[in-house]
N, C-alpha and C positions, 0 to 999 in steps of 0.2 A: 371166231366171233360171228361169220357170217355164218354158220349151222347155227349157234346161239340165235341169234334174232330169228333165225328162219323156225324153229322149233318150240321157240319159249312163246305160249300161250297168252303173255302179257304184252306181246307186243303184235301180235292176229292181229288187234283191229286199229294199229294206228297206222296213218295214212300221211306218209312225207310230201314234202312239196314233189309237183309234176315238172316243174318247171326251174332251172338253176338260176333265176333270174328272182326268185318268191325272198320275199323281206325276210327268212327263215336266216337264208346264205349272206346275204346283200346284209344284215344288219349284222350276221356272226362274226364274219371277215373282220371289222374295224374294233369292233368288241369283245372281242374274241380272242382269234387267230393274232392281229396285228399286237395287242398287248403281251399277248403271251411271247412272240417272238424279242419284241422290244426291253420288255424285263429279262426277259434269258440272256439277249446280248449285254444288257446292261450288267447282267452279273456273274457272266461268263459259261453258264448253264445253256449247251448247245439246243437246239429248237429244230435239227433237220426235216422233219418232220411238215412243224408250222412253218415253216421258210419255203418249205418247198409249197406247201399249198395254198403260200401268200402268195407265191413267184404267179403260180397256175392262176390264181385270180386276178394279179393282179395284169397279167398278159392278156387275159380272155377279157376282163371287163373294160381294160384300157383305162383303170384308178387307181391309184394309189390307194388307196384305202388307210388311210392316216388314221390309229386309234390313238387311245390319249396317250399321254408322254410321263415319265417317271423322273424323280429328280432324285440323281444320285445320295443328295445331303441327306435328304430323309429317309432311305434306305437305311445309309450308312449309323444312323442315329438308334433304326429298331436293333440294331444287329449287338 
């Protein structure tokens, strides 16, 4: 992956945050990261991955980072 980004000509000129602290991270975390891990536990679909880089966040920023919550009934109803 990292040759990938580093060679693929579509990705030359974009420019990631400088800083781990930019609304990029800080809003993915809870939006993101936190639901995906939350619905994985919720339906048994392991997440080590997002867990572990909830864990690193949530250690380094000292939040929890609480995204929204899933209700099992409704799952259970699409399925």
């Amino acid at each position: 992956m990292t040759e990938l980004f580093k060679n693929n000509p579509v990705y030359s000129s974009l420019v990631g945050p400088k800083d781990i602290r930019h609304r990029f991270i800080q809003e993915d975390i809870p939006y993101g990261i936190a639901p995906l891990v939350a619905l994985g536990n919720l339906l048994g679909v392991p997440t080590p991955t997002c867990e572990a880089l909830l864990t690193i966040y949530r250690d380094y920023f000292g939040d929890p980072f609480e995204g929204p919550s899933f209700d099992k009934a409704v799952i259970d109803q699409l399925q």
